[in-house]
PASEBA-1860 file (N, C-alpha, C; in nm, 3 decimals):
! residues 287
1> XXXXXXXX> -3.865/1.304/-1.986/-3.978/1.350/-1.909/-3.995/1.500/-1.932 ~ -4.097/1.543/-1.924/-4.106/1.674/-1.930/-4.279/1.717/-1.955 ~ -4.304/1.834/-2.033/-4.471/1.893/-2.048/-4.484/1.851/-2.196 ~ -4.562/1.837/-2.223/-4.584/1.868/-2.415/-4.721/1.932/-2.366 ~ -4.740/1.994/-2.507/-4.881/2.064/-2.536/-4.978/1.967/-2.675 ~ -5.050/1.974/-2.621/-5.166/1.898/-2.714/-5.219/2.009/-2.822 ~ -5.278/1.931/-2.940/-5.392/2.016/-3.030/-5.486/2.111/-2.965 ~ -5.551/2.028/-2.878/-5.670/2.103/-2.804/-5.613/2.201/-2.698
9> XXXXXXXX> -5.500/2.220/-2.671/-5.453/2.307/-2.607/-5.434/2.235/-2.465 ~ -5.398/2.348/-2.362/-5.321/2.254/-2.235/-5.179/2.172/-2.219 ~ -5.123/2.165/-2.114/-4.998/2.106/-2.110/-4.993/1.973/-1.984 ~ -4.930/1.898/-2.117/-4.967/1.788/-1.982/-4.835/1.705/-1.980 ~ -4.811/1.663/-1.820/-4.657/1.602/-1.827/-4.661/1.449/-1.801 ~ -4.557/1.447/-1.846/-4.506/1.279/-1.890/-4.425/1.224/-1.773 ~ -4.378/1.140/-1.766/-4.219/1.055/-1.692/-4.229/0.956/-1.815 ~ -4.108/0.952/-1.836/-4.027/0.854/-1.935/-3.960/0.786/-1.857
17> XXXXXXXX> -4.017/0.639/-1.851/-3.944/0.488/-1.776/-3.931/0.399/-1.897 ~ -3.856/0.259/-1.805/-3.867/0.190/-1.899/-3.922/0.068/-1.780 ~ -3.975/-0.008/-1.905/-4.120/-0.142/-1.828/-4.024/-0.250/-1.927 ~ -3.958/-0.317/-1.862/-3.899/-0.502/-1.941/-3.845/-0.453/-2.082 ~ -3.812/-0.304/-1.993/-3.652/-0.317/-2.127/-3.701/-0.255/-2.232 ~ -3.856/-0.198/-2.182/-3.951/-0.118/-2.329/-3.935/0.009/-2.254 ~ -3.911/0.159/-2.362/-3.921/0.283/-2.313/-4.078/0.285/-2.301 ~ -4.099/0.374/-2.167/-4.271/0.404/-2.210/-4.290/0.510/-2.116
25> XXXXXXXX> -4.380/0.579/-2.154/-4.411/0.736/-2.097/-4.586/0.723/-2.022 ~ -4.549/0.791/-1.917/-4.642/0.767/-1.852/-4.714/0.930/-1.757 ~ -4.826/0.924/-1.797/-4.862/1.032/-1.755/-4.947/1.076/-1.641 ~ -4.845/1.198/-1.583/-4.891/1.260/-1.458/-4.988/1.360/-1.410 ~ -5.044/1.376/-1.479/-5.118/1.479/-1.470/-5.083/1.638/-1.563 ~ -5.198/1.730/-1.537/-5.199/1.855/-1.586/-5.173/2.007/-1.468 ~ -5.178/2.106/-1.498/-5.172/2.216/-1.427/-5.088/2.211/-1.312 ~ -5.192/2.233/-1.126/-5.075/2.214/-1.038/-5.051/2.062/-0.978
33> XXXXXXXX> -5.100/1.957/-1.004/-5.068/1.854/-0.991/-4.956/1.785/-1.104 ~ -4.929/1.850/-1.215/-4.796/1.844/-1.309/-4.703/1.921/-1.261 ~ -4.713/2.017/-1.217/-4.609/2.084/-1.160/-4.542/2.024/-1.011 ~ -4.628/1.984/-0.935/-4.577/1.888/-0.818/-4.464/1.804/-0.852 ~ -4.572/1.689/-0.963/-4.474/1.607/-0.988/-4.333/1.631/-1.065 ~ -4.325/1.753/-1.166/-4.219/1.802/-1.198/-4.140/1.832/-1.084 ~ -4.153/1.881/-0.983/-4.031/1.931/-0.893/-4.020/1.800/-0.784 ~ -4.114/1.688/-0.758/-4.042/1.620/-0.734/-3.928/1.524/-0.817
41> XXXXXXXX> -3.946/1.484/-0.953/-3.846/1.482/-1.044/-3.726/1.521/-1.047 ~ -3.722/1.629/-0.998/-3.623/1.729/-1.043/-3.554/1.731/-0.899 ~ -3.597/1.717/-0.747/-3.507/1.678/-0.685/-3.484/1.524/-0.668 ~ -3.531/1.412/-0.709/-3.470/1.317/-0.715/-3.375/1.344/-0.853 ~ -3.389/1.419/-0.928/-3.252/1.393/-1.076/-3.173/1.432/-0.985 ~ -3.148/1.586/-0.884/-3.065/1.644/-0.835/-2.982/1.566/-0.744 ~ -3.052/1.444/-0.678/-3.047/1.326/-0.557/-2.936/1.250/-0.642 ~ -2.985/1.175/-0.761/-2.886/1.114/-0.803/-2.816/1.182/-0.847
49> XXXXXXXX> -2.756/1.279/-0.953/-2.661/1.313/-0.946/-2.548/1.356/-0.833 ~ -2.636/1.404/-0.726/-2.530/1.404/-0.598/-2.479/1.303/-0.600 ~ -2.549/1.170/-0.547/-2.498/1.056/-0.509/-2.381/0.982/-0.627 ~ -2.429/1.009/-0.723/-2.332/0.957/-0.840/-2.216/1.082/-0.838 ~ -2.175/1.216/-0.774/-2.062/1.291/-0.769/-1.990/1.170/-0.643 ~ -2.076/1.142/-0.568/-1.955/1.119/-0.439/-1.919/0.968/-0.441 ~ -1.982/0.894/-0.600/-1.976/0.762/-0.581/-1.812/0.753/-0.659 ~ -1.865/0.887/-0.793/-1.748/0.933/-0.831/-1.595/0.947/-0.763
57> XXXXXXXX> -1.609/1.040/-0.672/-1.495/1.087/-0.599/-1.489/0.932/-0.523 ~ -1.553/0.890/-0.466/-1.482/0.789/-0.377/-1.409/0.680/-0.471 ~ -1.481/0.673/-0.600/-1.390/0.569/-0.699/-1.246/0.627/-0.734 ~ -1.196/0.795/-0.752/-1.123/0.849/-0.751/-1.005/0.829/-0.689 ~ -1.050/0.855/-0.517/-1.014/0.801/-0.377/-0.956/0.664/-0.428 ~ -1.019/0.602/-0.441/-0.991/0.437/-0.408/-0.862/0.430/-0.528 ~ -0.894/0.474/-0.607/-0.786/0.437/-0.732/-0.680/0.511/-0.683 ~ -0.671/0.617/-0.656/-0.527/0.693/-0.579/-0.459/0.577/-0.487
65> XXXXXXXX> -0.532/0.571/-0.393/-0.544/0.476/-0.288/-0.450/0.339/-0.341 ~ -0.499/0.253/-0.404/-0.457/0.153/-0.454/-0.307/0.170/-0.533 ~ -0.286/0.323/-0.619/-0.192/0.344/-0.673/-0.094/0.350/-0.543 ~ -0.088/0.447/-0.479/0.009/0.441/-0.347/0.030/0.290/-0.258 ~ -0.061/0.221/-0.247/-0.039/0.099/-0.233/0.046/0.011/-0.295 ~ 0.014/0.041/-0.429/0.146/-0.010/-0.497/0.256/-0.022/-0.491 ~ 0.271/0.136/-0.515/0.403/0.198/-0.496/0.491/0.132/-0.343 ~ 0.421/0.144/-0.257/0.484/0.090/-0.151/0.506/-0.008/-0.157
73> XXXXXXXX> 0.441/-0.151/-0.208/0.462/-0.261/-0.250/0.615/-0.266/-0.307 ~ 0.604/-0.206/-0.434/0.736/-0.179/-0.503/0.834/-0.162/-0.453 ~ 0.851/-0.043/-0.348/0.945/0.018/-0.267/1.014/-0.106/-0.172 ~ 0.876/-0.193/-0.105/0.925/-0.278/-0.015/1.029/-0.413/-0.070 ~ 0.965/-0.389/-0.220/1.063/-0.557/-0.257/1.176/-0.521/-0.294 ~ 1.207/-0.350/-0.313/1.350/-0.289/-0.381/1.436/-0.277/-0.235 ~ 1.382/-0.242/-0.114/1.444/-0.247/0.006/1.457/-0.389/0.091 ~ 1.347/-0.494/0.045/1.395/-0.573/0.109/1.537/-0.647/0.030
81> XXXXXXXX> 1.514/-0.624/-0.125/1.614/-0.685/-0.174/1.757/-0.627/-0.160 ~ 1.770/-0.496/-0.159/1.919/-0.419/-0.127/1.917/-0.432/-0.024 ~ 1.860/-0.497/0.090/1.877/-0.563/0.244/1.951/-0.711/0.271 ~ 1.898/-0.782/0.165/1.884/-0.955/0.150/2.032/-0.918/0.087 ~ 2.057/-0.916/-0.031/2.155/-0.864/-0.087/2.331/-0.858/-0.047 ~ 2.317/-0.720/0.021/2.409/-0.691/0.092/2.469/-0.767/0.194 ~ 2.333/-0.830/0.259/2.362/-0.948/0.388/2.447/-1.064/0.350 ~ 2.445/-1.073/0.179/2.486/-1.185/0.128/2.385/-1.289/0.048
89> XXXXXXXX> 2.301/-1.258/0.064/2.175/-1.306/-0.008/2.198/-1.336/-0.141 ~ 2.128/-1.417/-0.194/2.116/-1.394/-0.365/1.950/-1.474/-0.378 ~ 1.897/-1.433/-0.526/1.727/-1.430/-0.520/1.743/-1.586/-0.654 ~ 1.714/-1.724/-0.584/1.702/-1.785/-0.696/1.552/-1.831/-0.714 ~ 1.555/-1.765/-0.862/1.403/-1.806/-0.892/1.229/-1.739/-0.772 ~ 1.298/-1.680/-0.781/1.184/-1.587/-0.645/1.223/-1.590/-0.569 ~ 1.284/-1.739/-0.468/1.331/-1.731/-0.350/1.499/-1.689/-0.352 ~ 1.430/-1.622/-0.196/1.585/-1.603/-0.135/1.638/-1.698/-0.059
97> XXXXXXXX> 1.825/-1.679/-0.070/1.851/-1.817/-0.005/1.973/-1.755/0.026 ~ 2.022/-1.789/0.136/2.180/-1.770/0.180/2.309/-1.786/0.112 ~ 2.392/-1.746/0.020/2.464/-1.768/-0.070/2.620/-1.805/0.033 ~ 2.669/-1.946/0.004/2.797/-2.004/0.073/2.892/-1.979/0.006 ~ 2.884/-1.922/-0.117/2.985/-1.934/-0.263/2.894/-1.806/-0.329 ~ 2.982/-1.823/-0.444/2.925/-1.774/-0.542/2.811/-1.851/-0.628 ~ 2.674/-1.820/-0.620/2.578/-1.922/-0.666/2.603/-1.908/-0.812 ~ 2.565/-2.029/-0.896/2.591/-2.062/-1.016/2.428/-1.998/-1.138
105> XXXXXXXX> 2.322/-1.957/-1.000/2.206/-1.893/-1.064/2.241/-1.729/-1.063 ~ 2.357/-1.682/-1.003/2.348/-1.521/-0.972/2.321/-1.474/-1.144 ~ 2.294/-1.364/-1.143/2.308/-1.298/-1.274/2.439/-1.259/-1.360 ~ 2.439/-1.271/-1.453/2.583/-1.240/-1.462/2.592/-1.078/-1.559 ~ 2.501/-1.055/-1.602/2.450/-0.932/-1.699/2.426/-0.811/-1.548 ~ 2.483/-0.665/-1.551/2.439/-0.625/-1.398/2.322/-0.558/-1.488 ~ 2.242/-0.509/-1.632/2.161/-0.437/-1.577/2.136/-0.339/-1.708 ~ 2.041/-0.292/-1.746/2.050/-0.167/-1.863/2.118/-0.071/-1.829
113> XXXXXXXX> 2.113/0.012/-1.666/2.215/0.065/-1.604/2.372/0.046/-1.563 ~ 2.442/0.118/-1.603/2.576/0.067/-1.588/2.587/0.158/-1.467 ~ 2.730/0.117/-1.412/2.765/0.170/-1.285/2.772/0.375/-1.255 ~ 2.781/0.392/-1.348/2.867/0.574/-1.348/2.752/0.614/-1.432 ~ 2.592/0.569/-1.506/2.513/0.604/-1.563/2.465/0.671/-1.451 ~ 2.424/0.832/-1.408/2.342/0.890/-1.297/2.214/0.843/-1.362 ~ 2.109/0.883/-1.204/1.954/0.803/-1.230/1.859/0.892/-1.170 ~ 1.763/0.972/-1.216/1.719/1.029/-1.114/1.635/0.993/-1.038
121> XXXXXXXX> 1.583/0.891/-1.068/1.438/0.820/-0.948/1.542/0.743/-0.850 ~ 1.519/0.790/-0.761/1.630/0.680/-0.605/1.585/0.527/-0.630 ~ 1.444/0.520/-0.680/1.424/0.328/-0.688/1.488/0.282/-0.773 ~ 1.472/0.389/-0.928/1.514/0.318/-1.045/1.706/0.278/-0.989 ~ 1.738/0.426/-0.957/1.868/0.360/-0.926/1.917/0.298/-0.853 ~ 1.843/0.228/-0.721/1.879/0.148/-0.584/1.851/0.009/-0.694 ~ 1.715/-0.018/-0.770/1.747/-0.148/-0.875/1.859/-0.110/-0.929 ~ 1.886/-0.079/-0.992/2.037/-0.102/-1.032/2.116/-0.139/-0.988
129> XXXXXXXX> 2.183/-0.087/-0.911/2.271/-0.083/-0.811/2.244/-0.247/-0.730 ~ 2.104/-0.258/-0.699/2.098/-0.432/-0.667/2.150/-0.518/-0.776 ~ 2.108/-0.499/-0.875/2.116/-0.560/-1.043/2.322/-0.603/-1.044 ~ 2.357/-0.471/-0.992/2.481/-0.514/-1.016/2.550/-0.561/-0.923 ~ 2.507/-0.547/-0.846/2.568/-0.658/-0.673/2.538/-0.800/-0.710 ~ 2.452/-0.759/-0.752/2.386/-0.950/-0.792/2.468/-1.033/-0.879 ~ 2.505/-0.934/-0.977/2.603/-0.976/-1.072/2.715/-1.012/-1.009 ~ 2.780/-0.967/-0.897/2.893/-0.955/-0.871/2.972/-0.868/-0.848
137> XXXXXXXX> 2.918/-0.710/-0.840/2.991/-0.580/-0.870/3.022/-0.579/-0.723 ~ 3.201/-0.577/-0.684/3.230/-0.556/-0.560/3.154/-0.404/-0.511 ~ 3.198/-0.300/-0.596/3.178/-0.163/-0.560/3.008/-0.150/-0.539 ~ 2.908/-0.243/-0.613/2.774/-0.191/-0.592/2.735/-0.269/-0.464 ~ 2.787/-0.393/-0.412/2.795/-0.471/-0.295/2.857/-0.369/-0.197 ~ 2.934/-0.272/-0.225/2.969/-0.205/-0.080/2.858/-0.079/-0.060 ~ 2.806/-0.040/-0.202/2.726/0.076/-0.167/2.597/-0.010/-0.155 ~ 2.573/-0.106/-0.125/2.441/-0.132/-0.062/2.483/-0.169/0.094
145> XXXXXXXX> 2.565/-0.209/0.156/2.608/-0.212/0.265/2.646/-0.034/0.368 ~ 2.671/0.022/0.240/2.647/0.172/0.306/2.534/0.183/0.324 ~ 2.422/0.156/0.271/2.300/0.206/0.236/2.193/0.302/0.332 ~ 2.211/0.201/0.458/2.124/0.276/0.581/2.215/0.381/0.676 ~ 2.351/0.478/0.586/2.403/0.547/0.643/2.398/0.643/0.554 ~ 2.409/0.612/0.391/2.464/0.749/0.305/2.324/0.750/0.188 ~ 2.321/0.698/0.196/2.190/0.711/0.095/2.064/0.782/0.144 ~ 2.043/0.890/0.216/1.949/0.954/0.261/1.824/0.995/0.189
153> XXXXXXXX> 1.855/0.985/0.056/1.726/1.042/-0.066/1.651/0.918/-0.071 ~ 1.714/0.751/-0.043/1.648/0.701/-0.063/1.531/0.646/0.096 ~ 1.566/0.652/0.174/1.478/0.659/0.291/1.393/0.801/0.266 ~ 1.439/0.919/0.261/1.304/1.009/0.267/1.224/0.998/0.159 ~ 1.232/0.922/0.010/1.119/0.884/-0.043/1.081/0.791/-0.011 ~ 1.132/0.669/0.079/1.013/0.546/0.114/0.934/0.614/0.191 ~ 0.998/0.722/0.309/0.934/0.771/0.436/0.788/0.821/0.373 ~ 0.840/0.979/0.271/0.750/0.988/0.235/0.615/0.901/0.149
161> XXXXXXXX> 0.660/0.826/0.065/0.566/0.724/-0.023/0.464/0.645/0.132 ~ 0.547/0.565/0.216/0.475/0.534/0.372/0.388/0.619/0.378 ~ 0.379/0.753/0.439/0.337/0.820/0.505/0.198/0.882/0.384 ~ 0.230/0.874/0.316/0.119/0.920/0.227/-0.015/0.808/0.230 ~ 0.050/0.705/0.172/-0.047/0.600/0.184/-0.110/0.557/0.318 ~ -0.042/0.606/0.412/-0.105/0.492/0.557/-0.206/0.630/0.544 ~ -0.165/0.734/0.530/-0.270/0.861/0.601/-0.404/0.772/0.519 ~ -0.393/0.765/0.365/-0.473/0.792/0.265/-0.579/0.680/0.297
169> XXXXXXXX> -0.514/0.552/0.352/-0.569/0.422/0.367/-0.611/0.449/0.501 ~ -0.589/0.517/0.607/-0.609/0.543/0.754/-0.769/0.603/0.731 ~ -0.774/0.677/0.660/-0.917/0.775/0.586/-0.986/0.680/0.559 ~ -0.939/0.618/0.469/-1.072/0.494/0.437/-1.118/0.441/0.506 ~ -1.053/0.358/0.583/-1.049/0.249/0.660/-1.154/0.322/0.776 ~ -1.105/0.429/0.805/-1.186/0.526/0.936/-1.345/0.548/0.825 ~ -1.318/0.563/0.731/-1.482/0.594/0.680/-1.564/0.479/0.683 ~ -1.484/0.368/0.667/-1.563/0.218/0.615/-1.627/0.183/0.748
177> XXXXXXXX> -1.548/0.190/0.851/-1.532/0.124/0.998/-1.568/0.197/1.114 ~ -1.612/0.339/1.072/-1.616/0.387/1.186/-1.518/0.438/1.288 ~ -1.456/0.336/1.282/-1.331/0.398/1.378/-1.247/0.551/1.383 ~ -1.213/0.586/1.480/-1.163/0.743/1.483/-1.013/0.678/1.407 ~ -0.947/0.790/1.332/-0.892/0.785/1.274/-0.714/0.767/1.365 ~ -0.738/0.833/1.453/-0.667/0.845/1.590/-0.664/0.682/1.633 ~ -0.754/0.627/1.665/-0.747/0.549/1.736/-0.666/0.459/1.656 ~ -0.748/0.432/1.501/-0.624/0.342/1.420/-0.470/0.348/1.401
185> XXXXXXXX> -0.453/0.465/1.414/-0.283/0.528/1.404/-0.246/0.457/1.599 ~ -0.273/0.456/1.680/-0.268/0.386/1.823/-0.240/0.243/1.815 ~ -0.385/0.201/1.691/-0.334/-0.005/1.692/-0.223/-0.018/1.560 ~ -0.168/0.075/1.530/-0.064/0.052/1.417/-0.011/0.044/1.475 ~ 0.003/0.146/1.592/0.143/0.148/1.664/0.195/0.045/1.766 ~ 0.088/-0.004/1.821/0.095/-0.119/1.860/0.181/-0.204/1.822 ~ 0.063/-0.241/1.692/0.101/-0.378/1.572/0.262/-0.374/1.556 ~ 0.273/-0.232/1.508/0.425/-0.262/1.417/0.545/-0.294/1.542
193> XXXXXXXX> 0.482/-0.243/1.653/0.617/-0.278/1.779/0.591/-0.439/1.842 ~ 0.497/-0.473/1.749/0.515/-0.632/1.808/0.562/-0.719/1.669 ~ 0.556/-0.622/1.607/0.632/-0.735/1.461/0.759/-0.639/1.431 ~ 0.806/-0.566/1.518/0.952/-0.510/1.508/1.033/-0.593/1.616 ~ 1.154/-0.605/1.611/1.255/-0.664/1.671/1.328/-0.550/1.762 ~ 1.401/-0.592/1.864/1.478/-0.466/1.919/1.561/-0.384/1.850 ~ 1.566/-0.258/1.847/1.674/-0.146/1.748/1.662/-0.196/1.594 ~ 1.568/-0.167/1.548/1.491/-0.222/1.385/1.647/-0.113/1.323
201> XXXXXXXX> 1.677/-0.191/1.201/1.729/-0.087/1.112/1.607/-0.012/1.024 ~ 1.710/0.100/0.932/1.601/0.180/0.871/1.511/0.061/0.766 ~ 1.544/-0.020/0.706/1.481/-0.120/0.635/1.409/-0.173/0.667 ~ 1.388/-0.210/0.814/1.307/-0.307/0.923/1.181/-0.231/0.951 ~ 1.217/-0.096/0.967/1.081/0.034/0.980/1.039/0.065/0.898 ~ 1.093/0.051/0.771/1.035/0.089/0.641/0.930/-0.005/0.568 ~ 0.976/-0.178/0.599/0.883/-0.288/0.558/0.776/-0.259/0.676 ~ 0.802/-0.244/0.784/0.707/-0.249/0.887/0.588/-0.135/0.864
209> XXXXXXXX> 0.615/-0.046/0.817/0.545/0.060/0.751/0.438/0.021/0.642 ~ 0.511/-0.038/0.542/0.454/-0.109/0.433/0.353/-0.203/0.466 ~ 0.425/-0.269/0.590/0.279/-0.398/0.616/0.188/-0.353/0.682 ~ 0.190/-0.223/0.724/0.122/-0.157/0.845/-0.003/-0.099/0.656 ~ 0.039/-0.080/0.600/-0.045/0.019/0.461/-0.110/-0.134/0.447 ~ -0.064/-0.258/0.410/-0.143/-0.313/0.355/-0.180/-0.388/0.440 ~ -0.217/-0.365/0.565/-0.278/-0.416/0.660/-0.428/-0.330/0.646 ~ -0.408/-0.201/0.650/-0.485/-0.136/0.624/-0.582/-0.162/0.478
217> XXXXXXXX> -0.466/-0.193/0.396/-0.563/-0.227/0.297/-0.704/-0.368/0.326 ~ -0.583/-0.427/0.398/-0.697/-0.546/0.390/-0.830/-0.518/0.479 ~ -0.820/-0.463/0.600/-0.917/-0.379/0.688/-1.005/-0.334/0.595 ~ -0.976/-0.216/0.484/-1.066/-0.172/0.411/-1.152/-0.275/0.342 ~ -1.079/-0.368/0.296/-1.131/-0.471/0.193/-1.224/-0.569/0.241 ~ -1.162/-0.592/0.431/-1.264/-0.694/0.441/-1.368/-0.625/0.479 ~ -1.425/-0.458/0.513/-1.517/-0.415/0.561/-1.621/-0.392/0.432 ~ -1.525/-0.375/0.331/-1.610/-0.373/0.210/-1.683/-0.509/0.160
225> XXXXXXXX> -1.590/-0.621/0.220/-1.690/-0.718/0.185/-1.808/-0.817/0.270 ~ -1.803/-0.773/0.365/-1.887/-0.741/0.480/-2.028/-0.661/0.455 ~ -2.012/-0.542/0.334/-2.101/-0.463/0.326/-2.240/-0.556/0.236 ~ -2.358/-0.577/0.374/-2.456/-0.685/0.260/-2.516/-0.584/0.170 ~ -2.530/-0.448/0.141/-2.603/-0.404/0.096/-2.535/-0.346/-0.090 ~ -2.440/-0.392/-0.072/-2.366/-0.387/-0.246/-2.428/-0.468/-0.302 ~ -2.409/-0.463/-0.469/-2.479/-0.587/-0.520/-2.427/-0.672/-0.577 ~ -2.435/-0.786/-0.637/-2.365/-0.941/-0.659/-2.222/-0.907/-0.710
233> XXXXXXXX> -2.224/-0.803/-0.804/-2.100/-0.796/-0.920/-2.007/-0.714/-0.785 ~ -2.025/-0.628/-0.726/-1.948/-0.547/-0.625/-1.886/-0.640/-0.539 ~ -2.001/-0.755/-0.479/-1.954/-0.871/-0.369/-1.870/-0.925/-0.433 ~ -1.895/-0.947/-0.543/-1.761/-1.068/-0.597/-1.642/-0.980/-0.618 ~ -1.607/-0.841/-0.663/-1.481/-0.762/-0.613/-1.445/-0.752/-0.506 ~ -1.535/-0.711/-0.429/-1.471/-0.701/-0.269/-1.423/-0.843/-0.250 ~ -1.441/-0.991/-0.271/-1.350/-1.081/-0.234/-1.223/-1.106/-0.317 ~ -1.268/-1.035/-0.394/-1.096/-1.074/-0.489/-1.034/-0.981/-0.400
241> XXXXXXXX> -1.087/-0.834/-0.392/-1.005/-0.726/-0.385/-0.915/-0.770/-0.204 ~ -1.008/-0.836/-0.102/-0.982/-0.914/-0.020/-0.848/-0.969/0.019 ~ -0.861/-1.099/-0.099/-0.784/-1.158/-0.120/-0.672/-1.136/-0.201 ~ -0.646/-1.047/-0.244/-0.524/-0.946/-0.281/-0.451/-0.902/-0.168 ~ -0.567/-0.786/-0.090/-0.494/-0.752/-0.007/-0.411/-0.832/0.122 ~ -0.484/-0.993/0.154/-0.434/-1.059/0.206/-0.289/-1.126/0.169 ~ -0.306/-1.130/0.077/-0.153/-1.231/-0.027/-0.040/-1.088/0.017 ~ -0.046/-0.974/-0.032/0.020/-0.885/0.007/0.094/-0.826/0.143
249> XXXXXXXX> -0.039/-0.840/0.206/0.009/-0.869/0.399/0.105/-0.982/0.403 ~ 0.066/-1.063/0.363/0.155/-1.184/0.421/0.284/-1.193/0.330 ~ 0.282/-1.151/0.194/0.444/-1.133/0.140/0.492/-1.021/0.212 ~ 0.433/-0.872/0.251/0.520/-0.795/0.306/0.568/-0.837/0.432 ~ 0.496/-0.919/0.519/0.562/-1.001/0.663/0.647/-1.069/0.605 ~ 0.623/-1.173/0.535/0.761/-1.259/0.496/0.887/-1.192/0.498 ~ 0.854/-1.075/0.335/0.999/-1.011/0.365/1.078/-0.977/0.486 ~ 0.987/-0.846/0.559/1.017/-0.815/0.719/1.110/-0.966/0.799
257> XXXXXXXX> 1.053/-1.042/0.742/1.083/-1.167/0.855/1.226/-1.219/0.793 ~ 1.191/-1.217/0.637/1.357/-1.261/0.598/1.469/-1.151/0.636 ~ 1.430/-1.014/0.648/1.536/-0.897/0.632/1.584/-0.943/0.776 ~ 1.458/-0.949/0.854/1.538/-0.982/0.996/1.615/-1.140/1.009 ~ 1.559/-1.237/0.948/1.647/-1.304/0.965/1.814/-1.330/0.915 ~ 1.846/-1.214/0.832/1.960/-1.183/0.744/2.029/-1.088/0.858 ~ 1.972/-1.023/0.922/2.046/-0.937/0.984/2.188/-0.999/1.134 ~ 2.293/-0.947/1.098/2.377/-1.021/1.139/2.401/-1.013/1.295
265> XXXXXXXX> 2.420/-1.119/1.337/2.382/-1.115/1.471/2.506/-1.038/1.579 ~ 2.479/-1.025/1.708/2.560/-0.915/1.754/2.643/-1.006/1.872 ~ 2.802/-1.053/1.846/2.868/-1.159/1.940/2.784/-1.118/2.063 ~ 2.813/-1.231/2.094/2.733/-1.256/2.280/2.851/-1.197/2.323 ~ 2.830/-1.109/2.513/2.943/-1.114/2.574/2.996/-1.240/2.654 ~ 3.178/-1.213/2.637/3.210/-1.317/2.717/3.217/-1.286/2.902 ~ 3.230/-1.403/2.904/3.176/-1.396/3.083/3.305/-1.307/3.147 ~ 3.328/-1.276/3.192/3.486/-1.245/3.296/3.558/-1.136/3.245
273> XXXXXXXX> 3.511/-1.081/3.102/3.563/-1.032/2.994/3.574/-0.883/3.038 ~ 3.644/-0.778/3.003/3.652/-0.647/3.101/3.569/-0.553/3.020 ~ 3.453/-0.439/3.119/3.421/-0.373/3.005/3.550/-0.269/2.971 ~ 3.512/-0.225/2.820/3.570/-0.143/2.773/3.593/-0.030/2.789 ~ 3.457/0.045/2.831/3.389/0.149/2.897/3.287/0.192/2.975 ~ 3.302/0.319/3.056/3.202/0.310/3.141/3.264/0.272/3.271 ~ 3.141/0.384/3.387/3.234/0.345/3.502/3.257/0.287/3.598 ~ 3.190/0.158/3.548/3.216/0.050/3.626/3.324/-0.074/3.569
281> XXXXXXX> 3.450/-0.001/3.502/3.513/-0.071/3.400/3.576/-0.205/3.485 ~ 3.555/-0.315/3.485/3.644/-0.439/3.574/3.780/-0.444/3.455 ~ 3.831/-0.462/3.584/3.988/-0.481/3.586/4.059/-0.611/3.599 ~ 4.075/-0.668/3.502/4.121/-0.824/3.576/4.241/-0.819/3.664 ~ 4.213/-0.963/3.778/4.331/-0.961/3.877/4.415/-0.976/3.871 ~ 4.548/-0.921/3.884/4.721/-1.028/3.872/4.692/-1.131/3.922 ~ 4.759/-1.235/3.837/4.840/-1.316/3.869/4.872/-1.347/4.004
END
């Protein structure tokens, strides 16, 4: 689009469209009625390009978004498994199952990592370290049983990896939905204390975290597919993207649900039995 000048002199302006897929130029006039239409042109080019910067950045957003999602994903199946694990667990064929013996599916190879190889990513080396429990390694079976006491690098990167993503997904979710961003951090908190158990270990808060992100994810996903005003090819992502995030919710509950059901239970007290401490200690009677 733009002015050209003719033989006979004068300048006269165009718009360049296209009509069934044919380019064709179509003309607006001369003098100040060309000039009108030039500057309205020129703030609709300016219109879309805005709108295409922030369609930009939000695709940006979303892909970050999804990457940290991941990651937590990841994090959760490396913690639920050095959880399952340690408890005594072993993983046949996807599932986990209570090991009575030594199962005849364990691994017997621990791993590209050997035991005394240092690692610097805490995941790469917590897989390991599962890799070789699995195998059988007494010593990597006791350092996953340390785990929620000495291993501190590896909780402050789940903490942190958590905390990044819920903020990042908390943003969305608050842009898609309306909702104050506050208020959602309130029904997390909720949520996760009704799918936590009494005195959660650090593993139990850490999946609970995780399902709390892709809870969020799915929130985002189903508001996106809710949205009637996208068009056919977008609708049909938003239900995959949906249904992703659903399959994910419900494996990160599972885990949560197996870690807790692995977790070893705490003897009942016996009746008559004296406390130990404290100052109401009973004393049994002579004889």
């Amino acid at each position: 689009m733009g002015w050209e000048k003719r033989q006979r002199g004068g300048l006269y302006y165009y718009r360049s469209v296209r009509i069934n897929g044919q380019p064709r130029r179509i003309y607006l006039g001369t003098g100040q009625v060309g000039r009108i239409h030039e500057l309205l042109d020129r703030r609709e080019r300016r219109a879309r390009e805005a709108a295409l910067t922030v369609r930009e950045q939000a695709t940006d957003q979303l892909v970050e978004a999804d990457r940290l999602a991941t990651e937590v994903w990841q994090w959760s199946r490396t913690i639920a498994a050095a959880s399952l694990v340690a408890a005594g667990w072993y993983n046949h064929h996807g599932q986990w199952r209570r090991a009575a013996g030594r199962p005849r599916t364990r691994h017997t190879k621990p791993g590209p990592v050997g035991p005394g190889e240092p690692v610097d990513d805490p995941q790469a080396g917590l897989e390991a370290t599962i890799r070789r429990a699995h195998a059988g390694d007494a010593a990597a079976l006791a350092e996953l049983r340390a785990l929620p006491d000495e291993r501190h690098e590896v909780w402050q990167a789940v903490g942190d990896m958590n905390r990044r993503a819920n903020r990042c997904w908390r943003a969305l979710a608050a842009d898609r939905t309306g909702v104050d961003e506050e208020a959602l951090s309130r029904v997390a908190t909720c949520w996760k204390d009704r799918v936590l158990k009494a005195d959660p270990t650090p593993a139990e808060r850490a999946l609970a975290d995780a399902a709390e992100v892709a809870r969020l994810v799915a929130t985002h996903a189903e508001v996106l597919d809710a949205d009637a005003g996208l068009p056919a090819r977008a609708g049909r992502a938003g239900v995959k993207r949906l249904a992703a995030a659903m399959r994910r919710l419900g494996a990160t509950l599972k885990l949560l649900a197996r870690v807790q059901a692995a977790r070893p239970l705490r003897p009942a007290p016996v009746v008559g039995a004296p406390v130990p401490f404290g100052p109401h200690r009973v004393e049994k009677k002579a004889a």
